[in-house]
N, C-alpha and C positions, 0 to 999 in steps of 0.2 A: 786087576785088583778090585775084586766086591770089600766094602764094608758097611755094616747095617749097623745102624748108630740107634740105641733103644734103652728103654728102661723106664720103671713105675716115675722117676725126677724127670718128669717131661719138659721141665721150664731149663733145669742142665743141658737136655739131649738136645734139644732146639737149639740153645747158643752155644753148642760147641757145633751142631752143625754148621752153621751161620758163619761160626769162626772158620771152619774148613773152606768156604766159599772165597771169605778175606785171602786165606794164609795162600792158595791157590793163585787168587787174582794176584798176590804180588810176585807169588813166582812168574809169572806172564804166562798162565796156562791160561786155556780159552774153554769158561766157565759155561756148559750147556743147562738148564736146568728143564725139565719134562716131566710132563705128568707120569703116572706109572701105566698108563693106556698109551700113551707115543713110547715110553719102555721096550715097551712089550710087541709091538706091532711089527707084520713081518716085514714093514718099510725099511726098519729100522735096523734088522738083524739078518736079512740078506746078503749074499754074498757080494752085490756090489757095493753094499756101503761098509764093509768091514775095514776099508783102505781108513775109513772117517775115525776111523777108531788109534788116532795117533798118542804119541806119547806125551802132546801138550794140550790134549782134550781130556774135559775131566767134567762127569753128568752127576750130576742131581737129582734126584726123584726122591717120592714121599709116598710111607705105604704103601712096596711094590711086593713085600711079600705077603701083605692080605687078599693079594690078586690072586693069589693059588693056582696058577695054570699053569699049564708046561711047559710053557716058553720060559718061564721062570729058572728052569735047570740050565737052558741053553745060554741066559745071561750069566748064571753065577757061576757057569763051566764054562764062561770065554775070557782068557786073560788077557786079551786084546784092550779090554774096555778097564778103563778106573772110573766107579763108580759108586756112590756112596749113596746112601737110600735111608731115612729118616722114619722109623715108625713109632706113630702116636702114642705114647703108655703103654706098650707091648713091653714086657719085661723078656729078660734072656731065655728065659724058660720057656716062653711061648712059641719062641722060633724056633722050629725043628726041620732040621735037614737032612739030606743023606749024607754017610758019612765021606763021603764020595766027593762034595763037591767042597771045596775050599772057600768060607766067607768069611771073613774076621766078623766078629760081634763087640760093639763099643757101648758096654748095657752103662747106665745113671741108675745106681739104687735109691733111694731114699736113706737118708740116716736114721741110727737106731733110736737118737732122739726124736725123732718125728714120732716112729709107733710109739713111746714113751709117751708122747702128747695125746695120741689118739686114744690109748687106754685109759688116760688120765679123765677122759669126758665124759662125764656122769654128775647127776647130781650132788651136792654138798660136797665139792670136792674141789672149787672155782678155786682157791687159793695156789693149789697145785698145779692146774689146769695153768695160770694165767703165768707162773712161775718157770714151768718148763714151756711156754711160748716165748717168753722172752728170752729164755736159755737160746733157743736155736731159732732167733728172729736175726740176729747178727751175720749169721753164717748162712743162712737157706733161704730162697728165695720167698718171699712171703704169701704171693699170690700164688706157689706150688702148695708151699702149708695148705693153704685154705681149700683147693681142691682137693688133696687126699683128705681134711677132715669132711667133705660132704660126699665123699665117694665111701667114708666109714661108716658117716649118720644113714646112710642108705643101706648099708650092710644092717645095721641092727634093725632097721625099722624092717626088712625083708627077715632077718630071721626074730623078729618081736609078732610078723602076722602070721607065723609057723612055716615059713619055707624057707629055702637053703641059697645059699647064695653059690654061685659057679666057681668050679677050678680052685677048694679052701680046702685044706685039710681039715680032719678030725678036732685036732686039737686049735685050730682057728676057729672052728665053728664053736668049740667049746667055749673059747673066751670070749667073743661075741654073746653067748648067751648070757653067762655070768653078768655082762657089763648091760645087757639090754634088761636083766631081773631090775634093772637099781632105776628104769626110766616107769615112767606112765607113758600108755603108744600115743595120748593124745599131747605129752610135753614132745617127745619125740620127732613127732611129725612137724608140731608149730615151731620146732627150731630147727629139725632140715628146712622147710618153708623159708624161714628169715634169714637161712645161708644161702638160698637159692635168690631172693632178694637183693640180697646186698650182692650175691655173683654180678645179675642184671645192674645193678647200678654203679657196679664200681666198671664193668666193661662197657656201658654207655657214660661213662666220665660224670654221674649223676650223684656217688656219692661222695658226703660233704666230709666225711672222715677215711682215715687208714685202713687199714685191715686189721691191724690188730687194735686198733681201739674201735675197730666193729664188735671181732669178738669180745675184749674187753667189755662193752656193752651187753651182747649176748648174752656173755656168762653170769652178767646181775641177774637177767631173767628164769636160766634156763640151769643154771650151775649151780 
């Protein structure tokens, strides 16, 4: 049994991986976890270690389908192996298979209130903006919030210098645009900047505030 655990709620897909690792160890399975290069390697997928491949062993790997190679079908067409494989912000759409080989996919979407918040970011609009952040600060993890809003501030500042941003539809790029008419490219940039900031100091344990009374601060500036 392959399962690829994925999806844009990378802070979801991560602890429910994690939790798979728990629920395992107490069943008394014996928890391998490898890189997606010992994965893959024909040490590993030989015919004499397929015996290793019992029914209380259970692998772990991260980003094994960004490997692309074609060892790749021989793992997800062995049902010998229970293995579950963790990839980074890869949402379901991005993994394509043949239909041939059998993987269950456990996608984390984002809530429709997040995009709600993301559309909301624009200037003269902070009242809104800070309203639907604490709507869905309760329920979603906070530091996921804040990286989809600085994976969006990049989306507008790339289609604010006249290029396209990858893999959006039509009408995605549409409302990016509308929402990038309402910035200056110079407020734009100075507040992706101070999101990139406060990234850096809130994962070196440096900043003295939350996240959202980061943004809270931000949006006096920038909102």
């Amino acid at each position: 049994m392959i399962t690829i655990v994925c999806g844009e709620d990378s802070v979801s897909s991560r602890n429910y991986f994690s939790l798979l690792k728990k629920e395992y160890r107490q069943k008394e399975y014996e928890i391998k976890t490898l890189s997606a290069d010992q994965i893959i390697s024909p040490k590993l997928l030989n015919e004499e270690n397929l015996s290793l491949f019992t029914n209380k062993v259970v692998y772990f790997t991260e980003n094994l389908y960004l490997k692309k190679t074609k060892t790749i079908n021989d793992i997800f067409n062995n049902k010998k192996i229970t293995l579950f494989d963790w990839e980074n912000g890869l949402s379901g759409r991005d993994i394509r298979l043949s239909k041939s080989i059998q993987v269950k996919i456990k996608e984390f979407k984002p809530s429709e209130n997040i995009f709600k918040l993301l559309d909301s970011c624009f200037p003269d609009n902070r009242k809104n903006f800070l309203r639907i952040l604490q709507l869905i600060s309760d329920s979603t993890d906070n530091f996921f919030v804040f990286l989809m809003l600085i994976k969006h501030i990049r989306k507008l500042i790339i289609i604010k210098t006249g290029k396209k941003p990858s893999k959006l539809a039509d009408w995605q790029i549409y409302k990016l645009k509308t929402q990038a008419a309402s910035w200056k490219t110079e407020n734009l940039i100075n507040f992706y900047e101070a999101l990139q900031r406060i990234d850096a100091m809130t994962k070196t344990s440096r900043n003295p505030y939350s996240l959202l009374k980061s943004l809270d601060i931000l949006s006096v500036y920038f909102l």
